[in-house]
Each structure stands twice: as structure tokens, then as C-alpha cells.
Residue frames as qw, qx, qy, qz and C-alpha x, y, z in Angstrom:
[[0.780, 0.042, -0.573, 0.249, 47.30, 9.50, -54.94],
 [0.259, 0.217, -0.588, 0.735, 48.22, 11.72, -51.81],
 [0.606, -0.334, -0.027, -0.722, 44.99, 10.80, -50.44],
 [0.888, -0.222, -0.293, -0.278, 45.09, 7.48, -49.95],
 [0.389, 0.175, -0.689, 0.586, 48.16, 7.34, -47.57],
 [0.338, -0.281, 0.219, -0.871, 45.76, 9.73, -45.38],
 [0.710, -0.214, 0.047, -0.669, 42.98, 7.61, -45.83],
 [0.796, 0.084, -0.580, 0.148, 45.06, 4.04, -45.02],
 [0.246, 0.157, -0.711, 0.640, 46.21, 5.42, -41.86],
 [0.502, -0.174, 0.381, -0.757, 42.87, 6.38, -40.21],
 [0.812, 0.136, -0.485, -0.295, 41.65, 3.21, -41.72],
 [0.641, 0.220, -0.610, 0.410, 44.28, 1.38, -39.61],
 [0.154, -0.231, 0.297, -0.914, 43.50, 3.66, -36.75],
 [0.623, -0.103, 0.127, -0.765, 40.11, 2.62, -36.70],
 [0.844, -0.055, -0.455, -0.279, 40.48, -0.90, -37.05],
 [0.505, 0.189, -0.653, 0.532, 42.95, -1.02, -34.32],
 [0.223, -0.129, 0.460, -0.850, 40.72, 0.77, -31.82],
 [0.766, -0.032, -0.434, -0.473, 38.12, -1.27, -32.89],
 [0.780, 0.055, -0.611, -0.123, 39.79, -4.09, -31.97],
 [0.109, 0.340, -0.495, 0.792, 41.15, -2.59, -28.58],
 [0.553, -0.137, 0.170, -0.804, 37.62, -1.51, -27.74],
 [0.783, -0.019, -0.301, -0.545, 36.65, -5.11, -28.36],
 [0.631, 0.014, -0.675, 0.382, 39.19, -6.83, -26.41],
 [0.048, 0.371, -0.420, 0.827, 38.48, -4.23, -23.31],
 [0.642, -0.190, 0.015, -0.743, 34.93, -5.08, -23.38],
 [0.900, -0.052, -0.421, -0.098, 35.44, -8.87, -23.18],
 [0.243, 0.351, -0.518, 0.741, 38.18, -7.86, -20.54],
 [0.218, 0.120, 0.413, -0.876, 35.80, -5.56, -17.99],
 [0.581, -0.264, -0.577, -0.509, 32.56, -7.74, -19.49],
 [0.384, -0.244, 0.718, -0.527, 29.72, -8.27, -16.51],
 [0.329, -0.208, -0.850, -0.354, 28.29, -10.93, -16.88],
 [0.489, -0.155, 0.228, -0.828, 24.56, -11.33, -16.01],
 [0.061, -0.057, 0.996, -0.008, 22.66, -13.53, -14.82],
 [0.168, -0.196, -0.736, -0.626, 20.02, -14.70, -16.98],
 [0.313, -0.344, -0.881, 0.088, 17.35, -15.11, -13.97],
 [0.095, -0.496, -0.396, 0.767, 17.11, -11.63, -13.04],
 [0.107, 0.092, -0.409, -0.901, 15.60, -10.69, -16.29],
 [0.470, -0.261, -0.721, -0.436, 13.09, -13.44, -15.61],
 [0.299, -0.398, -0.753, 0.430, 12.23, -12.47, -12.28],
 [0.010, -0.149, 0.133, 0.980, 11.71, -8.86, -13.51],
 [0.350, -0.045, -0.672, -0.651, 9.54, -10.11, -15.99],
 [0.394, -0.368, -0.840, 0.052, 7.39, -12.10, -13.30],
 [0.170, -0.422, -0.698, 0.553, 6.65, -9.51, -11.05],
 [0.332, 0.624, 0.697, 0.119, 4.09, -7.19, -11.39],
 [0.384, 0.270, 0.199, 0.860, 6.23, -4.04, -12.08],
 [0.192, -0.869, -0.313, -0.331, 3.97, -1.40, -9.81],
 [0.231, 0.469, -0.346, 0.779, 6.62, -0.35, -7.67],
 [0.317, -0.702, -0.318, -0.553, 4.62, -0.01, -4.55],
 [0.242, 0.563, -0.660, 0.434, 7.46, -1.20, -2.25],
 [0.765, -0.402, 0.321, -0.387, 5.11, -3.66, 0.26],
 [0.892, 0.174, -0.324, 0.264, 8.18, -6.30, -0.57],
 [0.639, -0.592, 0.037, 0.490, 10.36, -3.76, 1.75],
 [0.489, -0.140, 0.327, 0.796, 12.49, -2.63, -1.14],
 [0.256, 0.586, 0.025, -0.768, 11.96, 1.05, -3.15],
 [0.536, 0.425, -0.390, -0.616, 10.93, -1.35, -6.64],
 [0.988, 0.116, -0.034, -0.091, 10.34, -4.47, -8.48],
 [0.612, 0.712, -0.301, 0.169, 13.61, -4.05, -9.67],
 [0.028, 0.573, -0.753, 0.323, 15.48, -4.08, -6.51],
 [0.849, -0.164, 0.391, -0.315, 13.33, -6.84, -5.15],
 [0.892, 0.423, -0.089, -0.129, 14.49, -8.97, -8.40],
 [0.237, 0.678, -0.633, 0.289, 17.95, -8.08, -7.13],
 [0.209, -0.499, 0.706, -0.458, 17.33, -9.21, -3.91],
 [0.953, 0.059, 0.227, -0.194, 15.55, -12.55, -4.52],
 [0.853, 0.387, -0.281, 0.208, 18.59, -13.33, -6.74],
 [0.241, 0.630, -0.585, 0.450, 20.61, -12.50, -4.35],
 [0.341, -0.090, -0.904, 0.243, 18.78, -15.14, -1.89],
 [0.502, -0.004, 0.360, -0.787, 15.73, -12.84, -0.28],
 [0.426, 0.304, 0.816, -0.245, 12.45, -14.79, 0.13],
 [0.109, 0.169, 0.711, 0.674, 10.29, -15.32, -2.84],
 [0.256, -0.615, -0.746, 0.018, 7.11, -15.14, -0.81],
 [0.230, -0.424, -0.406, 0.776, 6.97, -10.84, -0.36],
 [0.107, -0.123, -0.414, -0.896, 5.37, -9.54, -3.22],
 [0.207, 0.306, 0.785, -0.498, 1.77, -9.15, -2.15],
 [0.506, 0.465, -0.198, -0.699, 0.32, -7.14, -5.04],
 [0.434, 0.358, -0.729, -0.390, 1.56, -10.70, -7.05],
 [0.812, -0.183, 0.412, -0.371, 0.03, -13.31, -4.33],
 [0.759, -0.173, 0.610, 0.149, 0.93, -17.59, -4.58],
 [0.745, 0.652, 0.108, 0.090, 0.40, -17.00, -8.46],
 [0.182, 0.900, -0.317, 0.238, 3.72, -14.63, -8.47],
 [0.610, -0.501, 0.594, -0.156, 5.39, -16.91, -5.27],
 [0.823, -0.127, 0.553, 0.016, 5.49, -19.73, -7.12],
 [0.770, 0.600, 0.071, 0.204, 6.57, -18.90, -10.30],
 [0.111, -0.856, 0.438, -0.250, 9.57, -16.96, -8.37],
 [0.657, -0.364, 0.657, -0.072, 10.59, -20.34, -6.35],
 [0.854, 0.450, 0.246, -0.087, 10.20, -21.87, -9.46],
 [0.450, 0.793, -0.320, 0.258, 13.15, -19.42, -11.57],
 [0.274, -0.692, 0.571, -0.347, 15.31, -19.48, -8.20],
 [0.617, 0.080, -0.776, 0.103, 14.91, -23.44, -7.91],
 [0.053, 0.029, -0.737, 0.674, 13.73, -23.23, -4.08],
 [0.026, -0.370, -0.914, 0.164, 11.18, -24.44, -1.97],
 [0.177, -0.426, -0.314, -0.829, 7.82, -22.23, -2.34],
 [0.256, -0.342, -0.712, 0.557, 6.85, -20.63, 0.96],
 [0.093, -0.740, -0.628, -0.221, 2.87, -19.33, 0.93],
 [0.160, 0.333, 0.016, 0.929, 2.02, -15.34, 1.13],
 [0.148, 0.553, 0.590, -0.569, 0.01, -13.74, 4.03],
 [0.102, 0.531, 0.593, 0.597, -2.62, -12.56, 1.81],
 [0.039, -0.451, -0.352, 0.819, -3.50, -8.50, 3.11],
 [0.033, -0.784, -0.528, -0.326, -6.27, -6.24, 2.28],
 [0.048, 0.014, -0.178, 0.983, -6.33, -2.37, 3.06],
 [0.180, -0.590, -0.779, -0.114, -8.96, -0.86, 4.75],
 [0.035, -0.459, 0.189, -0.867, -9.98, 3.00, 5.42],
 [0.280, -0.442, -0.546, 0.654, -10.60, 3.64, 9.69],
 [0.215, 0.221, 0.202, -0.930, -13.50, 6.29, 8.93],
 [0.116, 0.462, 0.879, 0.011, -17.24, 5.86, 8.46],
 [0.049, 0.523, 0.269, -0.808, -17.77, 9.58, 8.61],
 [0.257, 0.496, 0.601, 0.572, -19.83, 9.93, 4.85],
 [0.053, 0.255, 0.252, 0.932, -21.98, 12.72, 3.98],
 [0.518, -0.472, -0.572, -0.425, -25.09, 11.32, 6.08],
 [0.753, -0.539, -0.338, 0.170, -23.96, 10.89, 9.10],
 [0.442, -0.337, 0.087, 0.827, -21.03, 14.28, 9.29],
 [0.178, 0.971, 0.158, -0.019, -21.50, 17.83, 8.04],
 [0.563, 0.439, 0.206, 0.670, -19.49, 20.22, 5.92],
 [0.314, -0.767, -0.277, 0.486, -17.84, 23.65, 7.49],
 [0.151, 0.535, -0.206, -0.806, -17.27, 25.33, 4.19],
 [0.750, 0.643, 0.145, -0.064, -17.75, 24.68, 0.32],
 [0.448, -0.439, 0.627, 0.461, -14.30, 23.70, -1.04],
 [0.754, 0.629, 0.134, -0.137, -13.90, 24.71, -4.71],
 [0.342, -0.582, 0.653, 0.344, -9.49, 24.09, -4.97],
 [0.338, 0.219, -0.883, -0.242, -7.79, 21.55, -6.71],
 [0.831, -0.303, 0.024, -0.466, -9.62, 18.25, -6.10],
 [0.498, 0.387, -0.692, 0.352, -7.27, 16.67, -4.12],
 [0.731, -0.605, -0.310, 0.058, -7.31, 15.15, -0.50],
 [0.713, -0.067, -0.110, 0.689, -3.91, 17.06, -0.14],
 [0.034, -0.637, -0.282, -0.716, -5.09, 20.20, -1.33],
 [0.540, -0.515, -0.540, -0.389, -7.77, 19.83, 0.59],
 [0.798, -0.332, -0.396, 0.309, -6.25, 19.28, 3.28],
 [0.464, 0.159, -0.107, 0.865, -4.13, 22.60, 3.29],
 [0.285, -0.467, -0.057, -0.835, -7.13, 24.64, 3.83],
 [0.559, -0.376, 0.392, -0.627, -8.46, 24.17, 7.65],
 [0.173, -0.166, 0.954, -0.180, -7.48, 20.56, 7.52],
 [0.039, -0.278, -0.922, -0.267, -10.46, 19.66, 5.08],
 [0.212, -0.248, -0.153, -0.933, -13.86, 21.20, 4.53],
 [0.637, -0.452, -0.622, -0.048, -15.61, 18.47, 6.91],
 [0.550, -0.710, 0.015, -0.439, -16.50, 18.87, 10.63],
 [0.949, -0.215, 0.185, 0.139, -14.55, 15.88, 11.51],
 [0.054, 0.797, -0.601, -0.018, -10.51, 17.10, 10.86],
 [0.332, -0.423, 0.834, 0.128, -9.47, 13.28, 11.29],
 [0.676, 0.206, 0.696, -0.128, -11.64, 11.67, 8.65],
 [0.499, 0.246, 0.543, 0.629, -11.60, 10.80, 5.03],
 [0.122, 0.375, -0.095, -0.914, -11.38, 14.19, 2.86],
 [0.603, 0.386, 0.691, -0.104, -12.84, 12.43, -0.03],
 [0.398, 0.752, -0.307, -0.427, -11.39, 13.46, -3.19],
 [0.963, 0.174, 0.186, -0.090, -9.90, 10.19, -3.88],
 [0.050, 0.716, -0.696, 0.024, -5.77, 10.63, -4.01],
 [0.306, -0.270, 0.913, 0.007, -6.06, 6.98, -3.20],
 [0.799, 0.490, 0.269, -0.222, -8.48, 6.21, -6.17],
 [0.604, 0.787, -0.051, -0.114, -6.01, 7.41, -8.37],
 [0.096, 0.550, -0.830, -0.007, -2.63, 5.62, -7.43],
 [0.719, 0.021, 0.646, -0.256, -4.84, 2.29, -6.63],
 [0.289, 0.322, -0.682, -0.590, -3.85, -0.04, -10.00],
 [0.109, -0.088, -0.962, -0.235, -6.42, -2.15, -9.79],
 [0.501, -0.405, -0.265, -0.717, -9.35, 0.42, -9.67],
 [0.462, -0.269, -0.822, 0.196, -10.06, -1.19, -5.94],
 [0.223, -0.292, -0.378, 0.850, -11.12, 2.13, -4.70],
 [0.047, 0.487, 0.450, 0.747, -13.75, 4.17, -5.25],
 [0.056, -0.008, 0.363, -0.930, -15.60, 7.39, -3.24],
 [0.290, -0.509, -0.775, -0.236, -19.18, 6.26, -1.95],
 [0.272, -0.918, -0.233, -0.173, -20.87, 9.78, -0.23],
 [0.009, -0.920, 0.252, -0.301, -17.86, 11.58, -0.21],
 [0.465, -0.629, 0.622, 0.030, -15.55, 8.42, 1.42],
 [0.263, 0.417, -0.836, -0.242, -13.14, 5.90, 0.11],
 [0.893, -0.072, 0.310, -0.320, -14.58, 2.74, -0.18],
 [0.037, -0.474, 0.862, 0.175, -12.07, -0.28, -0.71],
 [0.886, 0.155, -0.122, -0.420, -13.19, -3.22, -2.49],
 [0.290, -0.531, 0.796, -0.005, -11.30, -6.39, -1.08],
 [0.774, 0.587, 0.237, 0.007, -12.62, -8.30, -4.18],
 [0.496, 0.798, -0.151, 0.307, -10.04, -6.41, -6.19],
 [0.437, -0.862, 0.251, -0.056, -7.39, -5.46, -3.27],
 [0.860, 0.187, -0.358, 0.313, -4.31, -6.92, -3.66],
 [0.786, -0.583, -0.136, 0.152, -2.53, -5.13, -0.76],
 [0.627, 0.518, 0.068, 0.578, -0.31, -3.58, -2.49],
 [0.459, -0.656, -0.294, 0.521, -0.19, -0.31, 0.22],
 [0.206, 0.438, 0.310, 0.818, -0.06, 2.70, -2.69],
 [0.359, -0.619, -0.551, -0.428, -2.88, 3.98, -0.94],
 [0.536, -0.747, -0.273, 0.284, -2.35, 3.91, 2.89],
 [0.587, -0.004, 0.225, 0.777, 1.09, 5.98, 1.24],
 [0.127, 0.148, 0.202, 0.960, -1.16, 8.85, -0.08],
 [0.438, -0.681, -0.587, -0.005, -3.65, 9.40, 2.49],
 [0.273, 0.319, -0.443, 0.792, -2.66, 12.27, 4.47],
 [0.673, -0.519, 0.168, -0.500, -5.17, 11.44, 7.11],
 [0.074, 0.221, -0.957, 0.175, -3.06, 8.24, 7.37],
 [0.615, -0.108, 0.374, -0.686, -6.51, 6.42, 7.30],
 [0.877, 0.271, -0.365, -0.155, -5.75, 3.32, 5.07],
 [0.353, -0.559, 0.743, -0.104, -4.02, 0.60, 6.94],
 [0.714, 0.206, -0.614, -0.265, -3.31, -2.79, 5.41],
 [0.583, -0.287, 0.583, -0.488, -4.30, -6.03, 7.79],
 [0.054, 0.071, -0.968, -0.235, -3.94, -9.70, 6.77],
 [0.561, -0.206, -0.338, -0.727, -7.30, -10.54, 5.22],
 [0.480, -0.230, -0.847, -0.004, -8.23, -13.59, 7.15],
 [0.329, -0.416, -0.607, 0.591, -8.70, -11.11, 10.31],
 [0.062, 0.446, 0.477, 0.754, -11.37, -8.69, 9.09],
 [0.175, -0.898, -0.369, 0.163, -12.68, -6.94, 12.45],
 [0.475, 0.286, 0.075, 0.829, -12.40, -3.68, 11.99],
 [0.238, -0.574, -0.383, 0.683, -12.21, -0.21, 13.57],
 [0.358, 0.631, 0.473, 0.501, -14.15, 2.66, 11.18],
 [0.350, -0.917, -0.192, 0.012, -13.20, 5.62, 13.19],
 [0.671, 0.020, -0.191, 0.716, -9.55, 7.41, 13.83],
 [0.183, -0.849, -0.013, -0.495, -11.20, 10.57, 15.38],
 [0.452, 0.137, -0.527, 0.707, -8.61, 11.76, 18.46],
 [0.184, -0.351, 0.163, -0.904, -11.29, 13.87, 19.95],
 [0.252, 0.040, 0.866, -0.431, -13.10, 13.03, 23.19],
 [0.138, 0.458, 0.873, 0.096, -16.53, 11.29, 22.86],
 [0.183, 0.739, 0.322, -0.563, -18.48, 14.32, 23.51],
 [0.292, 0.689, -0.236, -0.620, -16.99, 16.40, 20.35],
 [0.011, -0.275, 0.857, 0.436, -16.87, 13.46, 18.04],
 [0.260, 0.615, 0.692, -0.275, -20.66, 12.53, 18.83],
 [0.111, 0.705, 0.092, -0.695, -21.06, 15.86, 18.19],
 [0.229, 0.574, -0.495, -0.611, -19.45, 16.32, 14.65],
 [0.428, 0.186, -0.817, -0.339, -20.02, 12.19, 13.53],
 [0.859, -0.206, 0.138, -0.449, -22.93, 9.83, 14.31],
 [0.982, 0.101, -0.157, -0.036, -20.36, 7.19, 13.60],
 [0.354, 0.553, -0.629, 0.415, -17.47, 8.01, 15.35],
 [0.682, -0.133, -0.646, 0.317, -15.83, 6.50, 18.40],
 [0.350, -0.862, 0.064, -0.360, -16.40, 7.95, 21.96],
 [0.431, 0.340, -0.730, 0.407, -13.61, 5.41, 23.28],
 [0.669, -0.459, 0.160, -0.562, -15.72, 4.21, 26.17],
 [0.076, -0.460, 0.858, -0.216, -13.56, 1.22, 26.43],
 [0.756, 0.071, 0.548, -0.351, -16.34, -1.73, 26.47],
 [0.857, 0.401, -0.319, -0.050, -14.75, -3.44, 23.42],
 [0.066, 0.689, -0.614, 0.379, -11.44, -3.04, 25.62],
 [0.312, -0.169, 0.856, -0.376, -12.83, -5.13, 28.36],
 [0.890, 0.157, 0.145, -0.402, -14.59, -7.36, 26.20],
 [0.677, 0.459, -0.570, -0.075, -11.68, -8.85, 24.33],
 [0.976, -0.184, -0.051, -0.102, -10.77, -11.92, 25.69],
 [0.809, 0.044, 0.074, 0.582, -7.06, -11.77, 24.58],
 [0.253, -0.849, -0.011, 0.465, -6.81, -8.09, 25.37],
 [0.569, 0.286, 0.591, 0.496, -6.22, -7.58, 21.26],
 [0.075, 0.819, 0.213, 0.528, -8.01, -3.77, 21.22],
 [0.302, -0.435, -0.245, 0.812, -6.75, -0.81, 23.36],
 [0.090, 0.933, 0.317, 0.142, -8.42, 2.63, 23.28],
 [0.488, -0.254, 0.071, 0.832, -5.14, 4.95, 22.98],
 [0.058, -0.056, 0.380, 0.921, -5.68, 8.66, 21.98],
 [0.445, 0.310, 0.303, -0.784, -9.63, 8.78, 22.68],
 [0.891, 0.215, -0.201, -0.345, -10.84, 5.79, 19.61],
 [0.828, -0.332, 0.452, -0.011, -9.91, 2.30, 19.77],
 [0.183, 0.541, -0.793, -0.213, -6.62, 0.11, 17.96],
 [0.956, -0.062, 0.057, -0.280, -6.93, -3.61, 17.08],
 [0.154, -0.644, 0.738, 0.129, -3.55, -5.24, 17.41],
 [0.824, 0.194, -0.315, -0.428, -4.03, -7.80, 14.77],
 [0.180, 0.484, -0.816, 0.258, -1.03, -9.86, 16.22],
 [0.173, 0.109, 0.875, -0.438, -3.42, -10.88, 19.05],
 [0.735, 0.159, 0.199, -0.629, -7.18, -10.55, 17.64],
 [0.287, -0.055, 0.953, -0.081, -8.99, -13.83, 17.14],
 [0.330, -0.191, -0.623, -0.683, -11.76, -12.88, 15.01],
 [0.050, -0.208, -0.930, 0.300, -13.99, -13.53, 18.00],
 [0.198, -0.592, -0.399, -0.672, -16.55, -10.48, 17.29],
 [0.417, -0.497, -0.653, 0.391, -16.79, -9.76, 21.09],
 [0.077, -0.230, 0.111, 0.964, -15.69, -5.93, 20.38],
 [0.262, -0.279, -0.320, -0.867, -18.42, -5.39, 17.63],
 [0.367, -0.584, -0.720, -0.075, -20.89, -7.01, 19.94],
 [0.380, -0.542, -0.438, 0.608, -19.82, -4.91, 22.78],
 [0.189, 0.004, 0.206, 0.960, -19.74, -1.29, 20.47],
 [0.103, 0.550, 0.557, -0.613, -22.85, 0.37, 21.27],
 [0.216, 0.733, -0.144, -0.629, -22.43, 2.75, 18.19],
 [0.823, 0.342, 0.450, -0.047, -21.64, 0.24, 15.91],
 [0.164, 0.873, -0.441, -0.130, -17.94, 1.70, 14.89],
 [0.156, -0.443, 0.870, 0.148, -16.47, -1.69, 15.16],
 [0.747, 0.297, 0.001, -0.594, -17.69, -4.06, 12.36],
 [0.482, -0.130, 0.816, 0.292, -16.47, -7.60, 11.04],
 [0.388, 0.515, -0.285, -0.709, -16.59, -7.79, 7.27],
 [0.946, 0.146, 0.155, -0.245, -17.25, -10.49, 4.82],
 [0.374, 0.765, -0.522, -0.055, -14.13, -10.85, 3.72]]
């Protein structure tokens, strides 16, 4: 019998904290709000931050918290409209973008100034004389941006990246782990493009790439709407102003500026 005082008081004990613990929680209860689980659930959970924010997750925050619906790009109108949908607001249409690698330098047309047997990495790679190519500002080709690309849009054709804008979604993983910074993302509808990002005058970029830029400036004073500048010895296309007219590739002698099918 001189047990069961013992075991009546913790008994009593424990239902009373119980019941504490259960009034505290309905107390200091947040409530959520059902819609951010289903915006979660809608987007496409790669993280790749080309909404602005460092995840889906905070994006989901910030759409419930009134951001636009219309910044995921990886999720395009399919993803837009089922957002405006949960949120109850008007659905406003995504610039659809495409990445695209600035270098043309392959294996045919550029030579090789050692035999690189490291990690295979473009980072690595990169640690030893700035890559084992002639050309220091072009793609290393190991494929660091094959292998954060989720949707296999990438692959290494004679030793460069080659971007399939079939598959692209825009998603900017990629231009992120480049450390030639040679992937830039560009709203698809405007698809001239510059395949070069050598810094070195014309002479030593001839020299080292049959396909690099010599910056001679005759795309410059062809545009009409003064959309390309040569800065830094190869040319820029400020997409803001280009018109898709193709005057540049006409005017490129070397055939470094190209318009795609896209």
C-alpha cells in the first residue's frame, strides 16, 4: 500500500502538466496559413534563387506575403498560374529566359598548353594556370555546369558547354558555377548572341582562337539602336535595346556573333 500514494501523486503531476502544456500551446499557438503549404507544393523546389530570394521556400513566404506570382522562371505560365490561382489574383505572364555560354573556343578551333590530369572540375581546373587551354577566358570544359543543371540541359560538345534551350528553363544554377562567368541568362525571344568573352586584344586572341573576337567594332557601328558596345577588347549586347535585327552578325567578319533558332 505505501506505493500507491507515490504513484497517485506523480499521476496527478502528470496530468496537471499535461493539461498546462495543453492550455500553453493553444495560448502561444501560430496559426498557419493553409496556402503556404500549397504554394510550396507548386513550385518546383530547386532552390536556384532566379525569383530573387535564397529558396522556394522563402519565395512561398513572399508570394503569401503579396510578392508577384509571375518570378519563378524554372516553373514558367504553368507554375504562374497555378500560384495566382492559390493567392486569388490576377495572373501576370513570365519573361521566358534561356542561358547561354559566350565562348566558341572547342577543341578545333583552340589548342591545349598542358595535359590536365586533377580533379575533373572547371574549378579545379581552373586553379592550375587558369585552365589547361590557350585561351584563359574560355570554357574549361569539365562540365561544373552539367552537373548542377536539373534538367540535364547541358552537355560538353569538344571540350565546351553546350546549352540546349529545348530543355532550358532559366533557372541560372549554371551561370552561378562557372568560374569563367561565361553563362549569362537573356530573355529567349532575343537570341543574338555574342560567343566570345576573350579580354585580349585581337592580335593574341586570333592567335590562341579562330573564333574569338578581335573587337574591331563593325557590329558597334552597325547597330541601328546602338544595342552592342565593344568594352574590354570583345563585344556586349545590351538586350534592353537589341531588336533582333541581325545587323551585328551580318557585319562580324569572323562569325563570333550568331542569331539562334530559338
Amino acid at each position: 500500500m505505501d506505493y500507491i500514494l507515490p504513484v497517485l501523486v506523480f499521476a496527478t503531476i502528470g496530468a496537471v502538466a499535461g493539461i498546462l502544456l495543453t492550455v500553453v500551446s493553444k495560448i502561444f499557438e501560430v496559426k498557419t496559413d493553409e496556402r503556404l503549404e500549397m504554394l510550396q507544393e507548386t513550385l518546383p523546389n530547386i532552390n536556384c534563387g532566379a525569383c530573387g530570394y535564397s529558396g522556394c521556400g522563402d519565395y512561398a513566404q513572399a508570394v503569401l506575403g503579396g510578392e508577384d506570382c509571375n518570378l519563378c522562371k524554372p516553373g514558367g505560365e504553368n507554375v504562374v498560374k497555378k500560384l495566382s490561382s492559390i493567392m486569388d489574383v490576377e495572373e501576370k505572364k513570365s519573361e521566358i529566359v534561356k542561358a547561354f555560354v559566350k565562348c566558341g573556343g572547342d577543341c578545333n578551333v583552340t589548342a591545349k598548353k598542358y595535359v590536365y590530369k586533377g580533379i575533373q572540375s572547371c574549378r579545379a581546373s581552373n586553379q592550375f594556370y587558369s585552365g589547361s587551354k590557350v585561351c584563359t577566358n574560355g570554357c574549361l570544359g569539365f562540365g561544373d555546369c552539367v552537373n548542377v543543371c536539373p534538367e540535364g540541359a547541358i552537355c560538353i560538345d569538344n571540350e565546351i558547354a553546350v546549352i540546349n534551350p529545348i530543355k532550358c528553363v532559366g533557372c541560372g544554377l549554371c551561370v552561378k558555377t562557372c568560374p569563367n562567368n561565361l553563362i549569362v541568362i537573356r530573355p529567349e525571344h532575343q537570341n543574338v548572341e555574342v560567343v566570345c568573352s576573350s579580354t585580349d586584344i585581337g592580335k593574341v586572341t586570333r592567335a590562341i582562337c579562330r573564333n574569338g573576337c578581335i573587337g574591331c567594332k563593325m557590329c558597334e557601328r552597325k547597330c541601328p539602336v546602338n544595342a552592342i558596345k565593344v568594352e574590354n577588347n570583345f563585344a556586349i549586347i545590351d538586350y534592353s535595346k537589341c531588336t533582333n535585327c541581325g545587323e551585328c552578325v551580318e557585319a562580324c567578319k569572323f562569325g563570333v556573333i550568331k542569331k539562334s533558332s530559338i
